[in-house]
C-alpha beads as a LAMMPS data file, in Angstrom:
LAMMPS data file: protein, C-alpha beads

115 atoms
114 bonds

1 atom types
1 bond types

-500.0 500.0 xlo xhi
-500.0 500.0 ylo yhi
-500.0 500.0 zlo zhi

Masses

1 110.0

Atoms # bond

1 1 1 270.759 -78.798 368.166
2 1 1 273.851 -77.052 370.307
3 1 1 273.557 -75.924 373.710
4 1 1 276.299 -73.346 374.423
5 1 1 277.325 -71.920 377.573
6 1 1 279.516 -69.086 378.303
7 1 1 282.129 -71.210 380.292
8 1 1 284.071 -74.521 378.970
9 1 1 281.909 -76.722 376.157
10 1 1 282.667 -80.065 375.759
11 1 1 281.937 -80.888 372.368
12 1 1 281.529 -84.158 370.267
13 1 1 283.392 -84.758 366.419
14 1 1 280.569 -84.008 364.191
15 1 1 281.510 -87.201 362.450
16 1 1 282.025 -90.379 365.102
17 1 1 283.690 -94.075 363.964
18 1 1 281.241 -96.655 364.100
19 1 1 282.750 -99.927 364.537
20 1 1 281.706 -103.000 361.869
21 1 1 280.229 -104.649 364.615
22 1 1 277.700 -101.900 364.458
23 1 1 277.359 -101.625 368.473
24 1 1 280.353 -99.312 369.195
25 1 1 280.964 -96.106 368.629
26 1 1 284.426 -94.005 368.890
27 1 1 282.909 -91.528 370.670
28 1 1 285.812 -88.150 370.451
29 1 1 285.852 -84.888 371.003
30 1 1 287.435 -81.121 371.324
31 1 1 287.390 -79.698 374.806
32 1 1 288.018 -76.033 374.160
33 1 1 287.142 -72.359 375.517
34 1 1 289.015 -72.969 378.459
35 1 1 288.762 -69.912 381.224
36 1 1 291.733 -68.680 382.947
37 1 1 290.379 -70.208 386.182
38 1 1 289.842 -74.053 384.740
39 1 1 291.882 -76.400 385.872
40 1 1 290.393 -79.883 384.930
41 1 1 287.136 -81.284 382.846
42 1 1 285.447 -84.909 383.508
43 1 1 283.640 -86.251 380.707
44 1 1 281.153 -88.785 381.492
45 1 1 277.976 -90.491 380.941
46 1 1 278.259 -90.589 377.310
47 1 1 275.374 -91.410 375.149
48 1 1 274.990 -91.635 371.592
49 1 1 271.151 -91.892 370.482
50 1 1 269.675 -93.132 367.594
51 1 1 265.717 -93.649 367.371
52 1 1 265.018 -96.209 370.045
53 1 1 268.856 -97.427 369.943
54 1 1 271.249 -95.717 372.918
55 1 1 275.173 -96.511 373.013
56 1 1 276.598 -95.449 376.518
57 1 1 279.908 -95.325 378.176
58 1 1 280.751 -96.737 381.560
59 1 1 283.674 -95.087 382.000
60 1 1 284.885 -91.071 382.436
61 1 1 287.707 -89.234 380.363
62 1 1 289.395 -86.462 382.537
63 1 1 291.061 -83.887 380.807
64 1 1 293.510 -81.529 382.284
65 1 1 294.214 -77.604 381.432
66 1 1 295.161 -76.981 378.573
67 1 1 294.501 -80.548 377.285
68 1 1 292.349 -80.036 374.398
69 1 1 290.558 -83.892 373.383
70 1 1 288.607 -86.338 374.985
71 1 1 287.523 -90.000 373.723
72 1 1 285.630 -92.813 375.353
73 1 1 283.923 -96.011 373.311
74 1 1 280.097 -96.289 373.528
75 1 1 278.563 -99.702 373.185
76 1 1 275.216 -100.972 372.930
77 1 1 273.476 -104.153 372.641
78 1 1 271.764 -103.396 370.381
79 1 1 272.882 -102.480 366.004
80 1 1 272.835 -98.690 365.072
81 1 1 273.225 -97.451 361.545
82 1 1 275.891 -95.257 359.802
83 1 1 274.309 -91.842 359.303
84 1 1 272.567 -88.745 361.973
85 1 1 272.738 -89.827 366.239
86 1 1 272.671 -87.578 369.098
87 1 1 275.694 -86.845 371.371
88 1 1 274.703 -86.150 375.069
89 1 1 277.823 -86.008 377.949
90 1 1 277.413 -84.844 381.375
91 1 1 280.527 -82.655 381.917
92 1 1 281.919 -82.031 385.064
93 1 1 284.448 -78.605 384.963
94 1 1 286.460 -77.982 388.303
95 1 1 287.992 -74.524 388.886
96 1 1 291.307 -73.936 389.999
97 1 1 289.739 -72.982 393.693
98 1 1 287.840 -75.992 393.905
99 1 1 284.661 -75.242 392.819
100 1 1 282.520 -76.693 390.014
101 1 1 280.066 -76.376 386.710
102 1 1 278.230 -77.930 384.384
103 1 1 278.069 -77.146 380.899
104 1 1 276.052 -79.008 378.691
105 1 1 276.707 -81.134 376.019
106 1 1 274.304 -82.084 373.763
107 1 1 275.222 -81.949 369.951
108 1 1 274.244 -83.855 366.485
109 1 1 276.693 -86.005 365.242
110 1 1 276.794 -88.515 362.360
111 1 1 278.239 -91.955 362.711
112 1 1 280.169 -93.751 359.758
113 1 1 281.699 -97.278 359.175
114 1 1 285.534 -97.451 360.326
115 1 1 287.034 -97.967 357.412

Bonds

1 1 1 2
2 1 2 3
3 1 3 4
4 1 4 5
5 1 5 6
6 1 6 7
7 1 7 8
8 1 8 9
9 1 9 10
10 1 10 11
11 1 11 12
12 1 12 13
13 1 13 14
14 1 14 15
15 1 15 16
16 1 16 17
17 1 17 18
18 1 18 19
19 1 19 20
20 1 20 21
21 1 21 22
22 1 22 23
23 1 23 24
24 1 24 25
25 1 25 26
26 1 26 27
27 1 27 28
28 1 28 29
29 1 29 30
30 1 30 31
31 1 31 32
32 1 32 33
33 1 33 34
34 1 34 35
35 1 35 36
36 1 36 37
37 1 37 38
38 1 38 39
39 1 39 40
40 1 40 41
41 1 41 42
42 1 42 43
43 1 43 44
44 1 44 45
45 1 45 46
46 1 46 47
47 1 47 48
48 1 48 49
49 1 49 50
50 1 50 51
51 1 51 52
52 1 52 53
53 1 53 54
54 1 54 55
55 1 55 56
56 1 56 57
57 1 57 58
58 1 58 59
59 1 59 60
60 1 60 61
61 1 61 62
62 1 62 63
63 1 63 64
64 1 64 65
65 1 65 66
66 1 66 67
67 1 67 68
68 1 68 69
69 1 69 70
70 1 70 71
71 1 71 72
72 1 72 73
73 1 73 74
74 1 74 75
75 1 75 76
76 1 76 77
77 1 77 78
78 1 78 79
79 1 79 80
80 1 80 81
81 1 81 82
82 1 82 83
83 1 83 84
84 1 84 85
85 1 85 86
86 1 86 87
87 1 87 88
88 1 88 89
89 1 89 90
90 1 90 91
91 1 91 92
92 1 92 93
93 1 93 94
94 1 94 95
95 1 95 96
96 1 96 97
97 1 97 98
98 1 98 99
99 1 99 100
100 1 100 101
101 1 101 102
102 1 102 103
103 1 103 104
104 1 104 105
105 1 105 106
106 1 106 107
107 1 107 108
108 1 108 109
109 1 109 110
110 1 110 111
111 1 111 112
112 1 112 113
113 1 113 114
114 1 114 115
């Protein structure tokens, strides 16, 4: 499932680094379609979802303009399982006047074993 929006889109790799531990997740991605009046992106809230199994991120990546990649590490306490997740962020774009939006982020990914 992808959400698009005709501003900014953060997006997740469509292939994510699970760790051998099984409980975190590299969780990467492109930010891209900057507009001319973008001026910074905060990724945050990061979830990766499998079944009844949810990795999340504490922490926030900020990305300037015309930066173009953000990562954070998901854990959970729980084990998840190389193969199809969910990838949700809540993405915070700030205009060069000040202002704000809020694209959405929700994509498939699929997680595999680091090697």
């Amino acid at each position: 499932m992808i959400h698009q929006e005709a501003h900014m889109n953060a997006l997740f790799n469509k292939k994510l680094s699970l760790k051998s531990d099984r409980r975190n997740v590299a969780a990467r991605g492109p930010c891209i379609d900057w507009q001319v009046d973008d001026a910074s992106a905060v990724i945050e809230n990061v979830r990766i979802t499998q079944g009844s199994v949810t990795a999340t991120s504490p922490g926030s990546a900020t990305v300037l303009k015309p930066g173009d990649v953000w990562a954070l590490d998901v854990s959970s306490s729980s084990q998840l399982t190389p193969g199809p997740a969910d990838g949700h962020a809540a993405v915070t774009v700030t205009k060069t006047d000040g202002t704000h939006y809020h694209p959405l982020c929700y994509y498939d990914v699929k997680l595999q074993l680091s090697p």
